[in-house]
One Martini backbone bead per residue (centre of mass of N, CA, C, O) as a GRO file, in nm:
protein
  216
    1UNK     BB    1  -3.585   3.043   8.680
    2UNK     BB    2  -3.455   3.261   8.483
    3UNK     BB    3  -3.193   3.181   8.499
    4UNK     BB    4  -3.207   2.903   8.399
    5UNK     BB    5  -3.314   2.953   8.120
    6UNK     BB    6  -3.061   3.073   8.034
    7UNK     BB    7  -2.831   2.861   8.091
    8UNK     BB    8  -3.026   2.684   7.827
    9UNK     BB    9  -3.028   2.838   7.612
   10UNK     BB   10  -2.660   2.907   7.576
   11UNK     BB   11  -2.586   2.615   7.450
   12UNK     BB   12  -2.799   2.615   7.184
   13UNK     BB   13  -2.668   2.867   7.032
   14UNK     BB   14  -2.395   2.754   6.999
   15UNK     BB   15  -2.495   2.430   6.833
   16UNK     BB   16  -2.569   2.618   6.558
   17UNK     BB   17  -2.291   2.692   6.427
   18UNK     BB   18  -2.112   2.483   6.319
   19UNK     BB   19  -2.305   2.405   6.114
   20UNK     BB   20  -2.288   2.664   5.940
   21UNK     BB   21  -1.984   2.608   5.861
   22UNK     BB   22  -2.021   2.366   5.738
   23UNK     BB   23  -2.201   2.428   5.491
   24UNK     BB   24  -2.021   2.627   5.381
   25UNK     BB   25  -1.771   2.433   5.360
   26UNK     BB   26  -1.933   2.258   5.110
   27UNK     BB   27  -2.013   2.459   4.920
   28UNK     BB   28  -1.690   2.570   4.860
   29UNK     BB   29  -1.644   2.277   4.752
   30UNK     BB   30  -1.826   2.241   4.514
   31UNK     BB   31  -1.721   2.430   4.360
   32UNK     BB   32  -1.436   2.341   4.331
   33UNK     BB   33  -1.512   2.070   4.191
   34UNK     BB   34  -1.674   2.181   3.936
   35UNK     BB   35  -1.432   2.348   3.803
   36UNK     BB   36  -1.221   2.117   3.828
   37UNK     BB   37  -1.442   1.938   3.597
   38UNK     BB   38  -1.444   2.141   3.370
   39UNK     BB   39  -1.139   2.159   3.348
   40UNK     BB   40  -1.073   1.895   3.257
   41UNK     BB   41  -1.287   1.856   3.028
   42UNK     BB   42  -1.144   2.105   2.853
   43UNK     BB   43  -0.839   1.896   2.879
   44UNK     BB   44  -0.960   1.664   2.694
   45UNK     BB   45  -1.113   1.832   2.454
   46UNK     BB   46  -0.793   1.966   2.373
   47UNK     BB   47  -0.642   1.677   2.358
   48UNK     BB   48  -0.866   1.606   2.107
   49UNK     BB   49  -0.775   1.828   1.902
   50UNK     BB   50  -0.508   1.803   1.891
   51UNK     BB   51  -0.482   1.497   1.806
   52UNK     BB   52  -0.620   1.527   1.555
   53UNK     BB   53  -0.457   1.735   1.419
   54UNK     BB   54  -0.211   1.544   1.415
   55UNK     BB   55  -0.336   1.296   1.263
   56UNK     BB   56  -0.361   1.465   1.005
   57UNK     BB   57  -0.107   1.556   0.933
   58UNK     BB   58   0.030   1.317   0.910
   59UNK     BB   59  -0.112   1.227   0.699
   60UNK     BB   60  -0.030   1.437   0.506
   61UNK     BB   61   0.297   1.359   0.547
   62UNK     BB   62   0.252   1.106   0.399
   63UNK     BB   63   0.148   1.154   0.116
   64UNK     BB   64   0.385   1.406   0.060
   65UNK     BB   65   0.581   1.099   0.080
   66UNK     BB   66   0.486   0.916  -0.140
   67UNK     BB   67   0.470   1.099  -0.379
   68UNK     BB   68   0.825   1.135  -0.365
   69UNK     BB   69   0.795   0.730  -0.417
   70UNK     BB   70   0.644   0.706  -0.672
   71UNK     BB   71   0.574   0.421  -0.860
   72UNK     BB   72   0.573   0.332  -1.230
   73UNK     BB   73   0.510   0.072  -1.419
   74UNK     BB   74   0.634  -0.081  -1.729
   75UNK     BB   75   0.548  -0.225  -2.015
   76UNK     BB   76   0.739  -0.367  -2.294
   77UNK     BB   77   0.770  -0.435  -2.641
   78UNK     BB   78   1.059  -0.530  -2.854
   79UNK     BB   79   1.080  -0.516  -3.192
   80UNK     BB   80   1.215  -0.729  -3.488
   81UNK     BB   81   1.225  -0.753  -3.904
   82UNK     BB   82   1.544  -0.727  -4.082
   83UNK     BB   83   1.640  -0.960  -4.283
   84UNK     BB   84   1.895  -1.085  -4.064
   85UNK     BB   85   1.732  -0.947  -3.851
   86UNK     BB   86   1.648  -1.000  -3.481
   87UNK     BB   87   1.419  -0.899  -3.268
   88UNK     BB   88   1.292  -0.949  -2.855
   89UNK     BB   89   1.154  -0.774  -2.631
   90UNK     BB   90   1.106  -0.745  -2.260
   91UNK     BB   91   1.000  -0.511  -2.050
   92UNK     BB   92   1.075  -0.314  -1.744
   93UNK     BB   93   0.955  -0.010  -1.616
   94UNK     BB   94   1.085   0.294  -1.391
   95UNK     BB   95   0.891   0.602  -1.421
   96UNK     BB   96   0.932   0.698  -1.140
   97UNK     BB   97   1.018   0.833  -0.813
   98UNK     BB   98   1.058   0.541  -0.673
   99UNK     BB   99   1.063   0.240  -0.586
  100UNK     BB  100   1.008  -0.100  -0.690
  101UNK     BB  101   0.836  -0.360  -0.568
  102UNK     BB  102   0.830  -0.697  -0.712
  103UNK     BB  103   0.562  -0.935  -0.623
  104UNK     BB  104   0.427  -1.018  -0.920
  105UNK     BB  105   0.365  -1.287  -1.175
  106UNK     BB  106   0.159  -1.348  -1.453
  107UNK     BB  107   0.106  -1.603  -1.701
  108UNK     BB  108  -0.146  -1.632  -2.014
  109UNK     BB  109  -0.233  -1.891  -2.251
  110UNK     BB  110  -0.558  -1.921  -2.327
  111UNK     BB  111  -0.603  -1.920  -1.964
  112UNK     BB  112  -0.324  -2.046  -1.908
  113UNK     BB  113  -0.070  -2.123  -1.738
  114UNK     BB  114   0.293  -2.003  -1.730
  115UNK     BB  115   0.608  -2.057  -1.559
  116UNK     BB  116   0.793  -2.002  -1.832
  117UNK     BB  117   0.962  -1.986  -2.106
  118UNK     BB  118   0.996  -2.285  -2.216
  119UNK     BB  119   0.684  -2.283  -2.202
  120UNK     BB  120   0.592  -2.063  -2.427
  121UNK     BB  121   0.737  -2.151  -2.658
  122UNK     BB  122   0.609  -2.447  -2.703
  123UNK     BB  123   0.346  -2.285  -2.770
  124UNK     BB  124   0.494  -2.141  -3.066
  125UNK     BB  125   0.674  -2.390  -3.118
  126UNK     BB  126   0.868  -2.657  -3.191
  127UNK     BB  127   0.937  -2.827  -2.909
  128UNK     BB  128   1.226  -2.915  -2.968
  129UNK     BB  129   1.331  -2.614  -3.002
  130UNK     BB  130   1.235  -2.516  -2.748
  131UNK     BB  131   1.450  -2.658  -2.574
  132UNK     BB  132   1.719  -2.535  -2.754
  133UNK     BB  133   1.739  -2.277  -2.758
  134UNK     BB  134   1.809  -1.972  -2.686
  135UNK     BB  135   1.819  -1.708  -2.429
  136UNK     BB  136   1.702  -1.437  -2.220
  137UNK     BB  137   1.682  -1.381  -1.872
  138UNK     BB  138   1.520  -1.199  -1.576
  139UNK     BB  139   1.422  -1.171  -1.291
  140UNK     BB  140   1.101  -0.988  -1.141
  141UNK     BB  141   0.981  -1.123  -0.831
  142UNK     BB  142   1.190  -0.903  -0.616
  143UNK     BB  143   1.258  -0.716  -0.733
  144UNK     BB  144   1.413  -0.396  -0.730
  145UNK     BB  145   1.336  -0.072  -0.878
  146UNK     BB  146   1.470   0.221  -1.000
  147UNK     BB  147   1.421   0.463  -1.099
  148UNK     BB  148   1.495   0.450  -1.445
  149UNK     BB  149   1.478   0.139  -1.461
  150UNK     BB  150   1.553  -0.160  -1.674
  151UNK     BB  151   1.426  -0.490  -1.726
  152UNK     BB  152   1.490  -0.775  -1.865
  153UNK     BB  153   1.279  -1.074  -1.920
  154UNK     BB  154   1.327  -1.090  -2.237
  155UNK     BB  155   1.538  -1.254  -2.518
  156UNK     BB  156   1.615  -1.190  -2.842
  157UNK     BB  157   1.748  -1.309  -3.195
  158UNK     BB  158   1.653  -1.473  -3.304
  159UNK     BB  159   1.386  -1.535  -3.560
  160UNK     BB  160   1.207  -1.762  -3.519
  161UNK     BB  161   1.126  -1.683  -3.238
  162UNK     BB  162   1.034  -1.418  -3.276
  163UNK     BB  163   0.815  -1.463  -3.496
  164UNK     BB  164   0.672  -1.625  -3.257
  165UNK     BB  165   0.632  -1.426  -3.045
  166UNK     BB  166   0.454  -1.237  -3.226
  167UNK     BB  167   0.235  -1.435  -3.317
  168UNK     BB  168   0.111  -1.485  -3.050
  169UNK     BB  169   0.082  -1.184  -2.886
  170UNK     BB  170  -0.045  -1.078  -3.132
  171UNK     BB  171  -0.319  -1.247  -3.103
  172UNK     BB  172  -0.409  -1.224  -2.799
  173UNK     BB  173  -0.341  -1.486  -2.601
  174UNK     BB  174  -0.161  -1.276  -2.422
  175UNK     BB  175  -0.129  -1.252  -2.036
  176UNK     BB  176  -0.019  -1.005  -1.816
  177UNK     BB  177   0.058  -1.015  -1.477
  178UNK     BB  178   0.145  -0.747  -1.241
  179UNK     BB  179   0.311  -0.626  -0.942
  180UNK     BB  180   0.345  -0.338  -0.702
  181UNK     BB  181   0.552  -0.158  -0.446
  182UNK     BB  182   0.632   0.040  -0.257
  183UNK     BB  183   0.804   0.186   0.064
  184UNK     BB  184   0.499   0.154   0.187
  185UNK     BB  185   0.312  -0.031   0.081
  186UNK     BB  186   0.176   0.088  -0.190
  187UNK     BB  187  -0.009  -0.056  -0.441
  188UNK     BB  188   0.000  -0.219  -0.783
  189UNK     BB  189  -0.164  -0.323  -1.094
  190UNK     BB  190  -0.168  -0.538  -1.385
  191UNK     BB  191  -0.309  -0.604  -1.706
  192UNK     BB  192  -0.141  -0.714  -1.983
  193UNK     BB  193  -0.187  -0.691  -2.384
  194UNK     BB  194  -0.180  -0.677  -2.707
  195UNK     BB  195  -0.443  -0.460  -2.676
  196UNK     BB  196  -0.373  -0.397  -2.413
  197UNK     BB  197  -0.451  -0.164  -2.075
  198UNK     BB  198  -0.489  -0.098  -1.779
  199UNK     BB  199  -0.357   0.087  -1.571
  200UNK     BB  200  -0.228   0.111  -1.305
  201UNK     BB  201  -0.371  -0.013  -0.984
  202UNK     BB  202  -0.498  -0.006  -0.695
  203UNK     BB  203  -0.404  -0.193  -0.426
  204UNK     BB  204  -0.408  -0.299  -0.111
  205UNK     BB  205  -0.290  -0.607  -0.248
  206UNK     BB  206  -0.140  -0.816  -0.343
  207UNK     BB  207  -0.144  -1.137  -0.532
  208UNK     BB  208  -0.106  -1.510  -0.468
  209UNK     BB  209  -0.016  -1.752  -0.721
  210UNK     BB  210   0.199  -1.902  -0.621
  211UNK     BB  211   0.194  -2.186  -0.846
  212UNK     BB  212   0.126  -1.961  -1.074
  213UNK     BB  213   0.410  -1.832  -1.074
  214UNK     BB  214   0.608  -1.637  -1.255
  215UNK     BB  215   0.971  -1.797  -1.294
  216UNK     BB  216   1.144  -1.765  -1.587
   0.00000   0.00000   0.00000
């Protein structure tokens, strides 16, 4: 019988072996997963690094090429009465380093709308006078201005007329607002009157005045 014990004794000692070598290599299953997930994770957070440095830089690389065509509107009235000479001229120009794209322009006077020269006239002059009179003209709306460029938006020599276009706009009655944007459509406003007013101010989108638009 001590024969026979032995011999069922040593099957059972061969089938714990292969036990162990299973769990051996489950555990350095494990270890391999972990670094592996570790090594990922590392390489997400490094990749979110990158990333968020990249646009930062971009970000700045867009401001400092913004700011080398940055645009800058100025309206201007030229006027004079001398002798028998007068002139009376309303002007914009592009005093920045940048192009301005001229998207919106508003007159009022009295605040009322007004959306042409020959109806301002009418508010200052004698109706029939104003309807045949001459002057020059020329669309602010839609025009691109270069650097150093300057439109003329209204002129005249008339005397009658110019006398009338200054007792209106120096009463402080007529108000101009108008926009431009960059080219890269980073935008700016003015509301403009004979007492003056604030600078140019940055606005996310220009204002669309639709038929309230000054149409020259």
């Amino acid at each position: 019988m001590s024969d026979g014990q032995k011999e069922h004794s040593s099957p059972s000692g061969d089938a714990s072996a292969p036990s162990g070598g299973l769990a051996s290599i489950e555990r350095a299953f494990l270890r391999l997963t972990f670094w592996q997930t570790l090594l990922s994770l590392a390489g997400v957070f490094t990749g979110g690094v990158a990333l968020y440095a990249a646009l930062g830089e971009s970000e700045a690389v867009r401001q400092q090429t913004a700011a080398t065509v940055w645009p800058y509107v100025q309206l201007t009235i030229r006027d004079f009465v001398q002798d028998d000479e007068a002139a009376f001229s309303l002007e914009f120009s592009n005093s920045g380093v940048g192009p301005a794209k001229m998207r919106e322009m508003q007159l009022l006077i009295d605040g009322e709308v007004y959306r042409d020269w020959r109806a301002v006239l009418t508010a200052f002059l004698d109706e029939e006078f104003a309807q045949s009179v001459r002057y020059g003209r020329s669309d602010v709306t839609g025009r691109v201005l270069s650097p150093g460029e300057t439109l003329t938006s209204f002129q005249t020599n008339d005397r009658v007329v110019v006398e009338g276009m200054q007792a209106g706009i120096y009463s402080g009655r007529v108000s101009l607002s108008y926009c431009y944007c960059s080219i890269f459509d980073d935008c700016w406003h003015a509301e403009i009157s004979a007492l003056g007013g604030p600078e140019p101010a940055p606005v996310e989108l220009c204002p669309v005045y639709g038929e309230d638009r000054f149409r020259n």
